[in-house]
C-alpha positions in Angstrom: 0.0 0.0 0.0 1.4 3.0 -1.3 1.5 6.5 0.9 -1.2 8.1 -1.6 -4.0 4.7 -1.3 -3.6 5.8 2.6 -4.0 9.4 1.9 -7.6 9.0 0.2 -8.8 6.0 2.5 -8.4 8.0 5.1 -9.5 11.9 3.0 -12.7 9.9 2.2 -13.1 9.0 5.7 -13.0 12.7 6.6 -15.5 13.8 3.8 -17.9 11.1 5.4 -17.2 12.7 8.6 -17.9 16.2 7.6 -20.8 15.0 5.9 -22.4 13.3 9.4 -21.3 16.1 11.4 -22.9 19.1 9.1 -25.5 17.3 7.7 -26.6 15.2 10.7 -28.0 18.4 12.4 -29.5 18.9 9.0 -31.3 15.7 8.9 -32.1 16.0 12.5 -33.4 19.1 11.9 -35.6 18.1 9.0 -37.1 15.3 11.5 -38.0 17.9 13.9 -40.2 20.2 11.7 -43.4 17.6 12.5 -42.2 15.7 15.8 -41.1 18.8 17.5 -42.4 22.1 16.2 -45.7 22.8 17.5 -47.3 25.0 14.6 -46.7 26.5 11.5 -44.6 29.8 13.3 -42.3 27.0 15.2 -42.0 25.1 11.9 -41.2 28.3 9.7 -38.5 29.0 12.5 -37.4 25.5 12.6 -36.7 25.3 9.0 -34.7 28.9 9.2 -32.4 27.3 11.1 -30.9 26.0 8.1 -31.5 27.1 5.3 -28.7 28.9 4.4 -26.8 25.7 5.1 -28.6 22.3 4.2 -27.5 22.1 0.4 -24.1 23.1 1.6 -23.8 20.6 3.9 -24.5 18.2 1.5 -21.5 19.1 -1.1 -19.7 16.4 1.6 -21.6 13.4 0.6 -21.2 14.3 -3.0 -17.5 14.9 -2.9 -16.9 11.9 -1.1 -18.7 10.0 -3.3 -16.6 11.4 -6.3 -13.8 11.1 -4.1 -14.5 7.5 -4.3 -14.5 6.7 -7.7 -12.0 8.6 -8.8 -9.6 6.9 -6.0 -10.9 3.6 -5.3 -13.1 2.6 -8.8 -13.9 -0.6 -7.4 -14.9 0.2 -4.1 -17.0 2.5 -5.8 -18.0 -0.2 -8.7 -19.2 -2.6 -5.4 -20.7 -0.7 -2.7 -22.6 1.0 -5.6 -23.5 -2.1 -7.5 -24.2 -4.2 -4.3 -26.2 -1.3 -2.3 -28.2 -0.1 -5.5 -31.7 -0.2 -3.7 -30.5 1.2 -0.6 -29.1 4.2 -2.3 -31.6 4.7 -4.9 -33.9 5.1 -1.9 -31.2 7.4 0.3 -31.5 8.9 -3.3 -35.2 9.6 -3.1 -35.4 10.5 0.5 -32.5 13.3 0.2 -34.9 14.6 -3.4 -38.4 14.7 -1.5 -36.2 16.1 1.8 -34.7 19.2 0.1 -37.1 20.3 -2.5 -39.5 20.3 0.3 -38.3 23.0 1.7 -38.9 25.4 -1.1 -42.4 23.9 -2.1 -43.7 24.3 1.9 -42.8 27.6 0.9 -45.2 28.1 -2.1 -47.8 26.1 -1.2 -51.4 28.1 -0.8 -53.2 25.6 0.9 -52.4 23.7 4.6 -53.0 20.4 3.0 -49.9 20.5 1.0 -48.0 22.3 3.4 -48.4 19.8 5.4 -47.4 17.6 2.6 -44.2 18.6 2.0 -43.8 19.2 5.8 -44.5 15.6 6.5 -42.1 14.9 3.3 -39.3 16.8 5.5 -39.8 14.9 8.2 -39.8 11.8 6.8 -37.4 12.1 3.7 -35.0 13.2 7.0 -35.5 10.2 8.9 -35.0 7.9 5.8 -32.0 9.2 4.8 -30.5 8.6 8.0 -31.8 5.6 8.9 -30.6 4.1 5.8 -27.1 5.5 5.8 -26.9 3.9 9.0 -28.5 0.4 8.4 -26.5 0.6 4.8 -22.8 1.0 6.6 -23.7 -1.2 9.3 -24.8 -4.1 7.1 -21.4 -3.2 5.1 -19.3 -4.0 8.0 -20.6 -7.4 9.1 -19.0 -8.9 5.6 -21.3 -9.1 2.2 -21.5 -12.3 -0.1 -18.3 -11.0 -2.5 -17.1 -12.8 -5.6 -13.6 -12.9 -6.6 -14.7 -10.1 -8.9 -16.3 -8.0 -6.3 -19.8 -8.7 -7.0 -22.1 -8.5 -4.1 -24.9 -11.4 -4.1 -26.3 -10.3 -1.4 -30.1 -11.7 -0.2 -32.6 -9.5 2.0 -30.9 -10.1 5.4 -27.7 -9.0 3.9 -28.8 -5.3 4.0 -31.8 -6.0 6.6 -31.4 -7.3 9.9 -30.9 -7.0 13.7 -27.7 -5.3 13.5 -28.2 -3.1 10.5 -31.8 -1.7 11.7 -30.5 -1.3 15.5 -26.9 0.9 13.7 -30.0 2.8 11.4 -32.0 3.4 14.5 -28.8 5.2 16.2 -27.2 6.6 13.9 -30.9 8.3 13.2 -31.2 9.2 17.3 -28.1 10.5 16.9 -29.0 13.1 14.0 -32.1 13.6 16.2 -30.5 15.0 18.8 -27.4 16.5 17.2 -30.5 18.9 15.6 -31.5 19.5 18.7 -28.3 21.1 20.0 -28.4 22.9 16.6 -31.6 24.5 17.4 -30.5 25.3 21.2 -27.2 27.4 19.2 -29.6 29.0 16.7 -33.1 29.8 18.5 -33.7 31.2 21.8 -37.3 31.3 24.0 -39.8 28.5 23.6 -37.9 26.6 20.8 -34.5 26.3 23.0 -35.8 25.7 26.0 -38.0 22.4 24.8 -34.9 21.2 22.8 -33.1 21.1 25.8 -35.8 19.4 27.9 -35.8 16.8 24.8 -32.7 16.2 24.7 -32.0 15.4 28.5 -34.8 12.7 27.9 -33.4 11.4 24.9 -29.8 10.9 26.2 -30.2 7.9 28.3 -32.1 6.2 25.6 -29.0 6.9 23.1 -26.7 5.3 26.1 -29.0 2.1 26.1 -29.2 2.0 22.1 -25.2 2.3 21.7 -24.8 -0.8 24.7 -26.8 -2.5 22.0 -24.6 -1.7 19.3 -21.9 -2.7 20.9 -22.9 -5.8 21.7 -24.3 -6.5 18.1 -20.7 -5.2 17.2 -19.0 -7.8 19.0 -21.0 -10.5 18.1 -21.7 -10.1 14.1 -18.2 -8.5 13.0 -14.0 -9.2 13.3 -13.3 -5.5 14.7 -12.4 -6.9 18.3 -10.9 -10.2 16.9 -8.5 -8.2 14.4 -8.7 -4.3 16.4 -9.7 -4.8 19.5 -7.6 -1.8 21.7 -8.1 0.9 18.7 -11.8 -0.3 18.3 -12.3 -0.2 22.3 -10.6 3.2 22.2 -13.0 4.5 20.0 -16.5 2.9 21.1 -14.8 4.5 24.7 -15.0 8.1 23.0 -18.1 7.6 21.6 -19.6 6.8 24.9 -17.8 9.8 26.8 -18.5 12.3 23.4 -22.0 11.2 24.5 -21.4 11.8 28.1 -20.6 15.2 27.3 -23.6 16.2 25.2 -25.8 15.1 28.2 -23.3 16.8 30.4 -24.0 19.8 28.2 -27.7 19.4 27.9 -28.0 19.4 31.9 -26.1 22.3 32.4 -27.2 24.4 29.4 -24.0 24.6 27.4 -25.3 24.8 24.4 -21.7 24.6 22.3 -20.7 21.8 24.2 -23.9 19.6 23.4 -23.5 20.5 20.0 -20.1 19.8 19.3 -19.9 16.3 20.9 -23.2 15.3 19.4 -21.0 16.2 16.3 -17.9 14.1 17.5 -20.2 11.4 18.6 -21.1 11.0 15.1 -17.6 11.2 13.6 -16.7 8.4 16.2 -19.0 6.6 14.3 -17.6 7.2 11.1 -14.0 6.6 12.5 -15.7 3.2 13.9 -15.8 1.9 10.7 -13.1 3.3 8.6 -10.8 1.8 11.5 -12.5 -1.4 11.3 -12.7 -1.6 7.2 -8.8 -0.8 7.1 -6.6 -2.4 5.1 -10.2 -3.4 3.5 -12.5 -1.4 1.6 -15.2 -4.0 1.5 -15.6 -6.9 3.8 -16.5 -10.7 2.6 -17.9 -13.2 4.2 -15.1 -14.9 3.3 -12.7 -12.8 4.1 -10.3 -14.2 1.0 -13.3 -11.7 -1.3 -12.5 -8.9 0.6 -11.1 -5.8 -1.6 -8.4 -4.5 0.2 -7.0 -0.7 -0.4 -3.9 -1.5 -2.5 -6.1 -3.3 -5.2 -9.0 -0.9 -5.5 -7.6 2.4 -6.3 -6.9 4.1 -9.0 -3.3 4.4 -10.6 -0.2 6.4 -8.7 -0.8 9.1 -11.7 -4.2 9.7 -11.0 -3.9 10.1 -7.7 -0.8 12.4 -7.4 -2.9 14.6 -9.7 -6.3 14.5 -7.3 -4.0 15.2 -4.1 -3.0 18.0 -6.1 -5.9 19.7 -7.0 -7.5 19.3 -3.9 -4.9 20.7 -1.8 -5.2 23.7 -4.5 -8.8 24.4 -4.0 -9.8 22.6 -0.3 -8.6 25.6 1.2 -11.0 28.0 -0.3 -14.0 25.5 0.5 -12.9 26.0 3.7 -12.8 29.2 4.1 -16.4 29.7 2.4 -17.5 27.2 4.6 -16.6 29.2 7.4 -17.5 32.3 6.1 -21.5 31.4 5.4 -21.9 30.1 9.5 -20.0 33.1 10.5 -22.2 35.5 8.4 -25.6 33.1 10.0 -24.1 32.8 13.3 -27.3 34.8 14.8 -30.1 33.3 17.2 -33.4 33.0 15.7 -36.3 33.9 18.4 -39.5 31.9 18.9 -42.7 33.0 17.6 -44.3 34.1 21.1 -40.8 35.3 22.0 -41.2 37.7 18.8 -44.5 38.5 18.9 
């Protein structure tokens, strides 16, 4: 394995990170606009929250996903191939998910606001949900050929594991919104996103016991990584900790940056686990390992030069459109 296969393994990991971190609050956000907002003011304010970021925040996924088959074609060629439903649906929920925000917007009547409300809501929860039961289901080992094929039957993608990773990863988003809407609101909206999310923290403590458990039993992480994967379950838990911590004692910037980490640990879970693998087999002699799935030295020198040209002034954009948005939004009674 060559310097530059390690380089985008682990730049790929850190788009997906980015991608969970910024868009998590996104999606949780998008779940809250029926489940939490009371009326139509709460849900206007809800939604303000962000919309000057949501399609931003999703440039991650795409660029990671280009990222991917331009580096590692046939990791791209397999999880794409082999995950075709479950992305043609992540596909359909992220569609019905953002152009809902606009056609709430322009919609004359409450029955169709209400539509596209409800489309929010649950194009959010999809999208997470499936991300999560998609990677999960990855890591337990897929039915690979010697070609890379995936013949994979319904429990491959759909079972105890993979629903109980959707089901967190998708409390996780939850609540990481949550923290985002304690940063950006103040008055009614805050305060009942805080009382939420002290509830909600225990049951994400309970849920990731599960996973861990599941973890151990259906996958090799703790046969073949078992102090780095420990390490990292550990900071998930105390990442969690600290958003509860944060939660309690209103500090807002702490909730909302280890809900964040809590989902990168996530993230870093599994690229830790995959590694020197990009795709698991059940038998492991199928598995596609780093060094054989990328893309030439050529190609690669030249993508790890032109993204160290223009990564930098994504950055700084990036930074620049939360800086300019960094204001609270008040509640409805709170205005009035």
């Amino acid at each position: 394995m060559t310097n530059l296969q390690l380089l985008w393994f682990l730049l790929i990991g850190v788009l997906f990170s980015g991608f969970f971190f910024l868009e998590g609050f996104d999606f949780g956000i998008g779940m809250a606009v029926r489940f939490f907002a009371k009326d139509r003011d709460e849900r206007d304010v809800v939604i303000q929250t962000i919309g000057p970021h949501w399609d931003g925040n999703e440039v991650w996924l795409i660029t990671a996903g280009g990222a991917m088959f331009a580096s590692f074609p046939m990791w791209y060629a397999s999880l794409f191939s082999g995950y075709y439903i479950v992305l043609f649906l992540i596909l359909v929920a992220l569609i019905f998910r953002g152009v809902s925000f606009e056609f709430r917007a322009n919609m004359r009547t409450d029955a169709w606001r209400n539509f596209w409300e409800w489309a929010s809501t649950i194009g959010s929860f999809c999208a997470a949900f499936l991300f999560g039961m998609m990677f999960t289901s990855m890591i337990q080992g897929v039915p690979l050929d010697k070609n890379g094929n995936i013949y994979g039957s319904f429990t491959t993608y759909v079972n105890w594991f993979s629903i109980v990773g959707g089901v967190a990863v998708s409390l996780l988003c939850f609540i990481h919104g949550l923290n985002f809407l304690r940063l950006k609101t103040s008055g009614e909206l805050r305060e009942r996103a805080e009382k939420w999310s002290k509830v909600l923290y225990p049951v994400l403590l309970a849920g990731e016991v599960v996973f861990v458990i599941l973890l151990y039993l259906t996958t090799d992480f703790f046969s073949l990584k078992a102090a780095s994967t420990w390490s990292i379950l550990v900071a998930l838990v105390i990442f969690t900790l600290i958003a509860w911590w944060g939660a309690m004692a209103s500090h807002d910037w702490v909730s909302f940056l280890a809900s964040g980490l809590s989902l990168v640990s996530v993230v870093v879970l599994i690229f830790n686990g995959l590694f020197p693998r990009v795709m698991i087999g059940v038998n492991n002699v199928n598995s596609i390992l780093i060094k054989n799935a990328s893309s030439s030295p050529y190609t690669l020198h030249l993508m790890t030069i032109l993204t160290l040209s223009i990564l930098p002034i994504v950055l700084i954009y990036f930074i620049w459109s939360y800086w300019v948005f960094y204001k609270r939004l008040r509640s409805p009674k709170q205005a009035a």
